[in-house]
ZAMARGU-4260 file (C-alpha; in steps of 0.2 Angstrom, whole numbers, plus 5000, padded with zeros to 4 digits):
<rodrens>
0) 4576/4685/4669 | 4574/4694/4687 | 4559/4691/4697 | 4551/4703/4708 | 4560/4696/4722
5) 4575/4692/4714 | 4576/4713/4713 | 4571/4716/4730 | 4587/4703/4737 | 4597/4711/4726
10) 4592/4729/4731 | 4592/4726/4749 | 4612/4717/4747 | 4617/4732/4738 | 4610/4744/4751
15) 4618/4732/4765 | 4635/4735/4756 | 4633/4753/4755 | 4628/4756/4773 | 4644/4744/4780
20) 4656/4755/4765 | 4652/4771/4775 | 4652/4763/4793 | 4670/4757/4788 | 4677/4771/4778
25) 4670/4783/4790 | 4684/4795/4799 | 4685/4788/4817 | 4684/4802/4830 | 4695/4799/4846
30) 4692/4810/4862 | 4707/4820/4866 | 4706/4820/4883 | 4704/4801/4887 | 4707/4796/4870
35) 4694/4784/4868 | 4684/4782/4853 | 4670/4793/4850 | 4654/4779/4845 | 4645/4784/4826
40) 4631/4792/4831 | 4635/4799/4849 | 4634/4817/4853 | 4651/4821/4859 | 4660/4840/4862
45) 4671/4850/4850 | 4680/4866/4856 | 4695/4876/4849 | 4696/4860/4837 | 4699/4846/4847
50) 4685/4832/4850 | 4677/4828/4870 | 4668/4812/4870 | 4657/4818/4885 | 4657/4834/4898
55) 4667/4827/4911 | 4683/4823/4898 | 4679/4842/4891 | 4678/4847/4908 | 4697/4840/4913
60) 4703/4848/4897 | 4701/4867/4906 | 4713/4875/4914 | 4712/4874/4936 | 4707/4886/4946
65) 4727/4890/4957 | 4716/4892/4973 | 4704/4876/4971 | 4710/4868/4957 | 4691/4865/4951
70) 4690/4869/4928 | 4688/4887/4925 | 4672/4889/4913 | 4670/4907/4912 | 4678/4914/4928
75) 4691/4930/4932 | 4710/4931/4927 | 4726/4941/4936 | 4742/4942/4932 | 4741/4927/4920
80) 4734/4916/4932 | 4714/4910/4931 | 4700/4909/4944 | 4687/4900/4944 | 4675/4911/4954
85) 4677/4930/4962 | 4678/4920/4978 | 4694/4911/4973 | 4701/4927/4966 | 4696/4937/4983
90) 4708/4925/4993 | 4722/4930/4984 | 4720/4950/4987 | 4728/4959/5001 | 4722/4959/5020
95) 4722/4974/5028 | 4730/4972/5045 | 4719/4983/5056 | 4701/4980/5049 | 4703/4963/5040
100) 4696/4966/5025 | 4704/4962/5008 | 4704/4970/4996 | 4713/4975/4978 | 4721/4989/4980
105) 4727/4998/4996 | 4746/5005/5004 | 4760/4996/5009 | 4769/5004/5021 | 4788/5003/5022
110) 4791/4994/5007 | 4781/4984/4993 | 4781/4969/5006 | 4778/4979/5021 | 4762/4979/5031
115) 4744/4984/5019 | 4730/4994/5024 | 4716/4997/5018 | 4709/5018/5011 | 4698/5018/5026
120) 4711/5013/5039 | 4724/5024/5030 | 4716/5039/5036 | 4720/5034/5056 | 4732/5042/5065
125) 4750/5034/5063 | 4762/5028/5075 | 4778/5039/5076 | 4786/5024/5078 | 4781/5010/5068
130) 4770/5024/5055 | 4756/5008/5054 | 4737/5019/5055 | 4728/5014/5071 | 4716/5020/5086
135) 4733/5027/5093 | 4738/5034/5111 | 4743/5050/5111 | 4759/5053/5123 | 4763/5068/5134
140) 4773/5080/5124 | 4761/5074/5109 | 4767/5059/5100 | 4756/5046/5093 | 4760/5027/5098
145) 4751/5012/5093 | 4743/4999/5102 | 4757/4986/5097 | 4769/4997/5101 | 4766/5004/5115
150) 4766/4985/5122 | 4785/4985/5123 | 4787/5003/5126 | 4804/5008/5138 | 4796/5024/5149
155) 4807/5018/5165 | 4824/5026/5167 | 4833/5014/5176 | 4826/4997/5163 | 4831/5010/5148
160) 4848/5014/5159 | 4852/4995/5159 | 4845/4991/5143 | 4860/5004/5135 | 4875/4996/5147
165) 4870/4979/5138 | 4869/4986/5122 | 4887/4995/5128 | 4895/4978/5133 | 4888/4970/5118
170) 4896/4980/5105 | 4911/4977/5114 | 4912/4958/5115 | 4906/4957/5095 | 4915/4974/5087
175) 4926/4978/5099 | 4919/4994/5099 | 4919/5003/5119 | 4926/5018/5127 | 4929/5023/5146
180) 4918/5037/5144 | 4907/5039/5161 | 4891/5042/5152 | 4877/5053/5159 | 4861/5047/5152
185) 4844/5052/5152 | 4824/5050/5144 | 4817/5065/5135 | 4803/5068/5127 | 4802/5077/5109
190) 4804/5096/5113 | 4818/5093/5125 | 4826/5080/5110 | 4824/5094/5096 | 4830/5108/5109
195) 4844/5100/5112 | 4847/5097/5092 | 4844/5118/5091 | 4836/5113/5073 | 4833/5097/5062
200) 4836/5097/5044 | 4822/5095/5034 | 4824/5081/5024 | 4826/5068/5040 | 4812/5061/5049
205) 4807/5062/5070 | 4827/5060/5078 | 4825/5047/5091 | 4841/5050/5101 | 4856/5061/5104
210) 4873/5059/5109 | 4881/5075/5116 | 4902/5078/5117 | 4905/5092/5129 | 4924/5099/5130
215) 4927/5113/5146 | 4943/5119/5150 | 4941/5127/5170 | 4954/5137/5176 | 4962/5137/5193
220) 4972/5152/5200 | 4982/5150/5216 | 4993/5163/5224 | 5002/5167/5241 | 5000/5182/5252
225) 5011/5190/5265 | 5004/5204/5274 | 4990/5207/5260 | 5005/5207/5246 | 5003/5193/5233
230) 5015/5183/5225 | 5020/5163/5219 | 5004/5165/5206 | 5001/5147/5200 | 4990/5147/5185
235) 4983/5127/5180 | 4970/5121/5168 | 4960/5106/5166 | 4949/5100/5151 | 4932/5091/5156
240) 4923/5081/5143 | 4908/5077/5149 | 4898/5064/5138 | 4879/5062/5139 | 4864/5053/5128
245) 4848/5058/5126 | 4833/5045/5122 | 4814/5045/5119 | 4803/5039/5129 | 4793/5026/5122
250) 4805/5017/5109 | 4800/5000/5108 | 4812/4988/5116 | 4821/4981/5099 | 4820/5003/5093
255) 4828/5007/5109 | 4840/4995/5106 | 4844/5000/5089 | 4845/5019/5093 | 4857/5015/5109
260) 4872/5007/5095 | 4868/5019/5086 | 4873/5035/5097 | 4887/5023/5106 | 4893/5022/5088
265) 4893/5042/5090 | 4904/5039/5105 | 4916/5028/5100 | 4921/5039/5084 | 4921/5055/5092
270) 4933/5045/5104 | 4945/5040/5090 | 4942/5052/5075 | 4937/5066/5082 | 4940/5078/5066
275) 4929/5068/5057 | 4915/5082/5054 | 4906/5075/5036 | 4890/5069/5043 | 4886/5057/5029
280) 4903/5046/5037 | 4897/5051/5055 | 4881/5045/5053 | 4882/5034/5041 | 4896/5025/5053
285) 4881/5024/5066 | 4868/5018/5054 | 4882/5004/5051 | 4885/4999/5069 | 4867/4999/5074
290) 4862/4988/5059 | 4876/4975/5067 | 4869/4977/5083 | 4852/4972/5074 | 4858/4957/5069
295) 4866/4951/5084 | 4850/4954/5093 | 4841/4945/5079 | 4833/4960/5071 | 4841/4959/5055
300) 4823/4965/5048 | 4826/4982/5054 | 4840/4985/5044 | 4828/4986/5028 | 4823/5005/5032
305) 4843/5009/5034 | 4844/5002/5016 | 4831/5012/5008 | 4831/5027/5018 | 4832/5042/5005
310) 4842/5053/5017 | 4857/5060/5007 | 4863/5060/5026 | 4857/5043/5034 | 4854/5033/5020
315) 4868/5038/5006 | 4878/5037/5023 | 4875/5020/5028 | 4874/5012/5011 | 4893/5019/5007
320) 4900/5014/5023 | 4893/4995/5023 | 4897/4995/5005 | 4915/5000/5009 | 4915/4989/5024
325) 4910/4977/5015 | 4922/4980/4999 | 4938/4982/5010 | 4934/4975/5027 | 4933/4984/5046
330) 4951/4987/5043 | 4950/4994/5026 | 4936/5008/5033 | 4946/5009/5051 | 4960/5015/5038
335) 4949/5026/5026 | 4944/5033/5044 | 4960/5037/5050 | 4964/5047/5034 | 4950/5056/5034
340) 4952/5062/5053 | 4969/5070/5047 | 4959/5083/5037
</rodrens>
């Protein structure tokens, strides 16, 4: 027979069983970020179905910030990446080069990676040059220049004289490309330029530079007299080819330099294929020598508004000739040349 204590020993071994029976068969819970075990009876973090033994593990298991690399609780998101804060995400944004400011959305000019303003700055006058907004200078015959442009600016004649005899010489030591022409030069400003040009084509932008091929043929009549009477009449020609360029005032340096091969490209071809009159070859030869010249003066940058100009003259032109250059060597386009001036 069972006492009274007998009954309370073997309730209180019975309820000892039980308790250790749950303790053991209990599921163990293991933190997925350090993967320790979670303790019975300790608060601990779930979140999209995994297990946190504390907030700093659930912490870690965020995604960083790409900026600071602190978690990301709630923060922003662009372009698939996350931010922490609007701080973070602000560093990331475009920074206007005249006033500073970043912002989201503004203009690129040039290209998608060419220099960014901001609306407000936008709205300045552009440079005819560099087309960047600023507090620009205006110019005598009414052209716009920047404050960075105007830096290197070529307004003496005799600096821009020398500055085209190099460019001449160079083109000659890396292209072969020269003639004996004696050439007359000169510094113009935007109504002599477009004078002289008689009318510009709508679809290009501000000409920079002119090369002009003049052919005269002067007559010389000689003749004997005797007593007022005439005779021996001796009739003789010459042909005159004068050769002359015409420039802007106020090219930058590296511009002036570019324009120069450009026009001295105009000189050698009319030299050597002078019945080539399809401007998208003409021009687009000029573009071609210019963008070399560019790259030996280390100003291979320049070259990217050659290969996206949307000229059907300038651009279409330079991109078939440094493709067919490029497709069939100088000798290969010297060749195609040489047909074409048979026309």
């Amino acid at each position: 027979m069972l006492n009274k204590n007998n009954i309370y020993k073997h309730l209180f071994i019975l309820s000892l069983f039980l308790l250790l029976t749950n303790i053991f068969s209990a599921e163990k819970l293991w933190c997925d970020q350090c993967e320790n075990l979670i303790k019975p009876g300790t608060r601990y973090i779930t979140s999209n179905g995994k297990n946190y033994c504390d907030q700093d593990c659930f912490d870690k298991s965020l995604p960083k910030c790409v900026v600071c690399g602190e978690p990301v609780k709630n923060g922003f998101r662009s372009n698939g990446k996350k931010y922490c804060s609007e701080k973070c995400l602000k560093t990331t944004w475009d920074k206007c080069e005249l006033c500073g400011k970043r912002i989201n959305n503004g203009y690129h000019i040039g290209n998608k990676n060419g220099a960014f303003f901001c609306k407000d700055c936008m709205d300045k006058p552009k440079c005819f040059l560099c087309g960047h907004p600023d507090n620009c200078k205006t110019l005598s015959d009414g052209r716009l220049i920047c404050s960075n442009c105007d830096e290197t600016a070529i307004n003496d004649p005799a600096e821009a004289r020398n500055i085209l005899d190099e460019v001449r010489v160079k083109m000659n030591e890396v292209m072969n490309l020269n003639t004996d022409h004696d050439i007359k030069f000169k510094l113009v400003s935007i109504q002599e330029l477009n004078k002289e040009f008689k009318s510009i084509s709508s679809d290009e932008s501000m000409e920079q530079g002119l090369f002009v091929h003049e052919e005269r043929t002067k007559t010389y009549v000689k003749t004997k007299s005797i007593f007022g009477f005439e005779f021996g009449r001796e009739v003789t020609t010459e042909v005159i080819n004068n050769h002359s360029i015409l420039m802007l005032f106020s090219l930058t340096k590296d511009k002036f330099i570019e324009v120069a091969a450009h026009e001295l490209a105009h000189d050698w071809m009319q030299a050597n294929y002078p019945n080539i009159t399809d401007l998208k070859i003409s021009e687009g030869w000029a573009e071609f020598v210019a963008s070399q010249v560019n790259d030996h003066y280390g100003n291979s940058h320049m070259n990217t508004r050659m290969m996206e100009n949307s000229s059907p003259t300038y651009g279409d032109g330079y991109r078939y000739v440094a493709g067919y250059a490029k497709e069939h060597g100088i000798t290969g386009l010297y060749k195609m040349f040489k047909e074409m001036n048979k026309k």
